[in-house]
N, C-alpha and C positions, 0 to 999 in steps of 0.2 A: 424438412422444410417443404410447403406445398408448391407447386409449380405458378401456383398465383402470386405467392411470397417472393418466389426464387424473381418472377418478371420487375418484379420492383415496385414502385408507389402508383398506384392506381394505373399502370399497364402506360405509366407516359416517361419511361426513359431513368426512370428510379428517382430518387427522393436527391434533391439537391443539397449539397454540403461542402462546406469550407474548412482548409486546414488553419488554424495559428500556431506558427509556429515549424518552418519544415526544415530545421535544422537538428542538430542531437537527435531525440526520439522520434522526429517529426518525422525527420527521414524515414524511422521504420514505418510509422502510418502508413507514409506514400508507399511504402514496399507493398503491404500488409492492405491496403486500398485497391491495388492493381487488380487485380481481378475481380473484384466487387465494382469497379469501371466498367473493364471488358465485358462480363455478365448483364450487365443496364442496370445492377441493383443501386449503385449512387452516381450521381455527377458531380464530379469536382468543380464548382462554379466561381473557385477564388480559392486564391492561397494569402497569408498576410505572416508579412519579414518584417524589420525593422533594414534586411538588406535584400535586395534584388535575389530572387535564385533564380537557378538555372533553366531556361525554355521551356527545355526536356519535360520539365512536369506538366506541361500541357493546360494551365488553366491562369487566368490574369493572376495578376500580382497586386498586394495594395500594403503599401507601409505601415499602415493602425486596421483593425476594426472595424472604426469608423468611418475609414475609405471605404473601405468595403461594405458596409451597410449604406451606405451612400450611393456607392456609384459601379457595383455588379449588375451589370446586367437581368441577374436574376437574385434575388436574396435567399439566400441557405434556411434550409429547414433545419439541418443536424450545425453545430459549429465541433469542432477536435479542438482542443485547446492542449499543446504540447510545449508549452514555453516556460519558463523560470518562475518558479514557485511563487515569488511575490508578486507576478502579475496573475495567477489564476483566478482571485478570487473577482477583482476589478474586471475581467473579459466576463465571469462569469453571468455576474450580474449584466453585465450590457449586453450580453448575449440574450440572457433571458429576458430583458429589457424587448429584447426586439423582437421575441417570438420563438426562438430558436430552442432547441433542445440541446443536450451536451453530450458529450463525451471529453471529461476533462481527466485529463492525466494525473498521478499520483506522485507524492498525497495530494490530495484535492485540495487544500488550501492551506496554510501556514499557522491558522489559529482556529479555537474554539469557537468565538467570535462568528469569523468570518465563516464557518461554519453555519453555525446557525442563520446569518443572514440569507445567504446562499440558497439554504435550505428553505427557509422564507419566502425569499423570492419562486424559489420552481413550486412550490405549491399553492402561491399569489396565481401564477399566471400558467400550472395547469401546465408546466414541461418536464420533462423528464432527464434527468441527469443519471449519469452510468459516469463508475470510477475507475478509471484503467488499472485496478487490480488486479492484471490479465489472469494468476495463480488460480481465481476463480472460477473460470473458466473450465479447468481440468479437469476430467470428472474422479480420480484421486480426492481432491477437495470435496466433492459431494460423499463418495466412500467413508471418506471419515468422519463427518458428522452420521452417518448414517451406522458407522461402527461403536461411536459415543451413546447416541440415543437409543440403540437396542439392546447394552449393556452387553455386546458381545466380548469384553475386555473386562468386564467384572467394574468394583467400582473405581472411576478412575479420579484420583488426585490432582494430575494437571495434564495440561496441555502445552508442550514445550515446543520454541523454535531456536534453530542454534544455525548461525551463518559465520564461515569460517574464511572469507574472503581477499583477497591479495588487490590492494593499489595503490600508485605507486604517483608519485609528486605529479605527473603529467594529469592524470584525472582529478586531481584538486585545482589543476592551473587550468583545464580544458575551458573554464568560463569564469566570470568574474566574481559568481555565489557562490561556487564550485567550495565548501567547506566551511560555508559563514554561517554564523548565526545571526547576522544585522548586518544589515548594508543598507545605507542612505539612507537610516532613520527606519526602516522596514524589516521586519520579518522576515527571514529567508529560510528558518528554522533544518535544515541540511545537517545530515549526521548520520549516521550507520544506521538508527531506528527507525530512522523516517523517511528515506530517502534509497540508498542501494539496497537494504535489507529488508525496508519498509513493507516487502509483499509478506517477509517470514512475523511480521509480527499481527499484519493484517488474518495471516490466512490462521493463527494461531484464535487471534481471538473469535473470527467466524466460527471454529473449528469447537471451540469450548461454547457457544450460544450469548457472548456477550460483544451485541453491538449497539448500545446505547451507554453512553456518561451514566444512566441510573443504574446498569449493571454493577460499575466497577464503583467495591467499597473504599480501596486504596491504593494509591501508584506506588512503588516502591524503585526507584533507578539507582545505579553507579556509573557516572558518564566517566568516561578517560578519553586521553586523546594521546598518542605516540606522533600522529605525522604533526607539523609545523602549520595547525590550523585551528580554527576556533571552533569547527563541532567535534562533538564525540565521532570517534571511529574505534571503540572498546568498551562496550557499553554489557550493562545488566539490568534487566527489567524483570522485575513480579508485577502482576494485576491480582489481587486477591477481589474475590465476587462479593455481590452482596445475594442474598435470599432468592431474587426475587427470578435471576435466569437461570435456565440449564433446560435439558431433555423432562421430559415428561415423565413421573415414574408410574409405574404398574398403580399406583393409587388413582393417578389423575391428576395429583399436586405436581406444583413446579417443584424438581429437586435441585440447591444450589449448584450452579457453573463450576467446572473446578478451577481450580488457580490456573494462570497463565503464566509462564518462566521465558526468558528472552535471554541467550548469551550472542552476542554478537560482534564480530569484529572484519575491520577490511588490512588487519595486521597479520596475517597469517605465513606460514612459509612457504603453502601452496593455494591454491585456490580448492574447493569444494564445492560439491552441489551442498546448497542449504534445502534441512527439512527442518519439518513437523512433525510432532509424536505426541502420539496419546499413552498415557502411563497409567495402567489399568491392574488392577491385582489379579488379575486371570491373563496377562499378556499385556504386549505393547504394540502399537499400527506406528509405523515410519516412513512419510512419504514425501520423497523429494521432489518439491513442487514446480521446480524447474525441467526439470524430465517425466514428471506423473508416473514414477515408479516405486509403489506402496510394498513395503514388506509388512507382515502381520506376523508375531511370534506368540504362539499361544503359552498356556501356563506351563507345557511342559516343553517345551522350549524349542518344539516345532514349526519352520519358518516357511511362509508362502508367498510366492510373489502376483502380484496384480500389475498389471497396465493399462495405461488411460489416452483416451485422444483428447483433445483440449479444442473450446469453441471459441471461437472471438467471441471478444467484449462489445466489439462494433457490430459484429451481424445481430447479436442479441439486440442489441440497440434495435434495430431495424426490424428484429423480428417484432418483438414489443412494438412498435410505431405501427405494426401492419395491423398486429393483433394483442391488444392489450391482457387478454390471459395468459399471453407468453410472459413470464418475471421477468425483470432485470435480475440477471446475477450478482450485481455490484452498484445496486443505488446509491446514492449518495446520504439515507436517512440509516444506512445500516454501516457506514463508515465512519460514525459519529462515537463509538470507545474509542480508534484507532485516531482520531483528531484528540480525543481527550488523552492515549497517549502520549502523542505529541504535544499537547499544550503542557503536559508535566515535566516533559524532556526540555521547554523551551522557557519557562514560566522558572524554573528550579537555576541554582547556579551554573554558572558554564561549567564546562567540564574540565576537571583538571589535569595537566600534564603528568605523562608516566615519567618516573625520573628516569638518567639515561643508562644508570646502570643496568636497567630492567630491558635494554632497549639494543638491539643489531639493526644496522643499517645495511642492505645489501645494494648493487647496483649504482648507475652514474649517471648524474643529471637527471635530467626527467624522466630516468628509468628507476632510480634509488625508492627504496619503499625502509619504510624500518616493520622491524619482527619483533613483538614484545614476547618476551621468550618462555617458553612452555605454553602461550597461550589457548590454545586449542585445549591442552592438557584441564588447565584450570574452568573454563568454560561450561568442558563435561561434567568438572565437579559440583561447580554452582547450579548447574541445572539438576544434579543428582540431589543437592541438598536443599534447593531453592530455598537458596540464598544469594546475596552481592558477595562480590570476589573475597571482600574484607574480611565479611565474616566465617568465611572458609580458609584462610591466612594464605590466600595471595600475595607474593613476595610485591609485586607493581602497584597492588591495591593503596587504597587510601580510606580508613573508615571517614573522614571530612567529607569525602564526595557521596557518600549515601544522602538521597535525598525522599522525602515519603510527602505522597500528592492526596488530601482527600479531595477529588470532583467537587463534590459542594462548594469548595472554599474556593473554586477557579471563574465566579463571578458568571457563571450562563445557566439560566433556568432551564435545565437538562428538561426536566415534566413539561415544560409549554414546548420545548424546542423538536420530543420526537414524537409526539402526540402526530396523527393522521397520516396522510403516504402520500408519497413527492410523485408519486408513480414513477 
């Protein structure tokens, strides 16, 4: 970073910015903000609650948005937008409404739709939106596209992610969406794929070259659910490609994406770092995008280790705003498979309950999580045979809950929608 970058937005005290939202993740912004303060690279000119917080954070307080666009003192250049899934898309637009640029938290918005509007809008009014996909970030995630596209792994078949996670009735009750698929008539779309696991299927599909709806030929999911809630928390995802993405081959021509494989669960008996792996017939790359520590196993079954430091999503932001040759890591027009996704996971039936003999419950009260048993076990399998649970003969499975999504049929002109650049 240049020392004209590092002083901040034209040498006056850095670029002005508001949090929404400084509760749950908000709070980590404010952490993760602190020294982009101290430095003069931002100024926090407003924070907006639906409640009062605490002094301490140092900058007014305003109940909507539109207090704040109203009546700050000075109006934010950047808005953060860190609040409850079904209000993202609503700030988003009003944000971009007013000038601002984003940094809005993940998933960026609860439907296709709103997607594309969104996307709409920042390329109407010339702002830039970044998706807190933090995984992006790590240069791990760069490693491995860069390990796909020079065929150091020979040719690879898919791109898998596998999250093996532990939680327990207290983070379903933590808020009132906290495991809903609809509340008050609205979208809340929240479930293991899209929401706590959401980076391992994000960073999967970056990692294979498919981030447009026109990439993906068909969704393929098995939603489950074990805890006492309406999304999935046991879920199986295939994205098989269509022609038209992937790395560049020695001809020139595009060669197709490979398949993308998703096992994932927040039912497990321990918690796990979740990764990514590229399945390659000369070797496999496995980097666990939470710590950016990639193993590479070649074909003779020789393993190496790489480490990575990881960049905010938010300095990016800013560096881009200084100097537009700097990329966004995580725009929001290359987040648009990973909403189609989600529109398939949300669009497709609920997901249905494991029955309970498949099911231990450990723990009391708001510590009680249930174990759907062998899971990890079977996980591995589906992703080895990429396939849903069912048709690997998972004992919990349920071949009813397969459900298969073609994009097309999900009602958004993908071709008008990612046509040019949101910057």
């Amino acid at each position: 970073m240049s020392a004209d970058r590092a002083a901040g937005h034209g040498g006056s005290g850095g670029r002005p910015l508001a949090l929404i939202g400084t509760r749950g993740f908000g709070a980590v912004h404010l952490e993760q903000m602190a020294p982009l303060r101290e430095s003069g690279r931002i100024r926090l000119v407003g924070v907006v609650d639906v409640a009062e917080p605490d002094p301490g954070i140092g900058a007014p307080w305003f109940p909507t948005l539109d207090a704040l666009l109203e009546g700050a003192e000075e109006r934010p250049e950047i808005l953060v937008v860190a609040t409850p899934i079904t209000t993202h898309a609503d700030l988003a637009l009003a944000g971009l409404a007013a000038g601002c640029h984003l940094y809005l938290e993940k998933p960026p918005v609860p439907s296709l739709a709103d997607h594309a509007q969104v996307l709409h809008e920042a390329r109407r009014t010339g702002r830039s939106v970044q998706v807190g996909f933090q995984a992006r970030g790590g240069g791990g995630a760069t490693r491995m596209r860069e390990l796909l596209a020079t065929g150091a792994l020979g040719e690879v078949r898919s791109v898998d992610a596998y999250g093996a996670w532990l939680r327990d009735r207290a983070y379903y009750a933590r808020s009132p969406w906290a495991g809903r698929r609809r509340m008050d008539g609205r979208r809340v779309a929240d479930g293991v794929a899209t929401n706590p696991l959401a980076h391992a299927v994000d960073l999967a599909l970056l990692t294979a070259g498919i981030t447009r709806a026109a990439d993906i030929g068909v969704i393929t999911s098995e939603l489950r659910r074990a805890h006492d809630i309406e999304a999935d928390d046991t879920t199986y995802l295939r994205v098989d490609p269509v022609g038209a993405a992937g790395p560049v081959d020695p001809s020139g021509t595009m060669s197709p994406a490979p398949f993308v494989h998703a096992a994932l669960t927040t039912t497990a008996p321990v918690q796990e770092e979740p990764w990514i792996q590229i399945r390659g017939d000369q070797g496999r790359a496995r980097l666990e995008y939470t710590t950016d520590r990639l193993e590479i196993v070649d074909a003779s079954g020789r393993a190496t280790e790489e480490r990575f430091g990881r960049e905010s999503l938010l300095e990016n932001l800013l560096d881009h705003l200084d100097d537009p040759a700097v990329a966004l890591l995580s725009p929001l027009e290359s987040t648009e498979a990973f909403t189609t996704v989600l529109e398939a996971t949300q669009s497709g039936p609920d997901p249905r309950p494991i029955d309970a003999e498949h099911v231990t419950w450990e723990g009391e009260g708001a510590a009680a999580h249930p174990l759907v048993h062998d899971v990890e076990d079977w996980m591995t399998r589906a992703l080895d045979a990429g396939e849903p649970f069912s048709r690997i003969g998972a004992p919990f499975a349920d071949p009813t809950a397969i459900h298969q999504t073609d994009p097309s049929t999900l009602g958004i002109d993908t071709h008008r929608t990612t046509g040019g650049d949101a910057r």
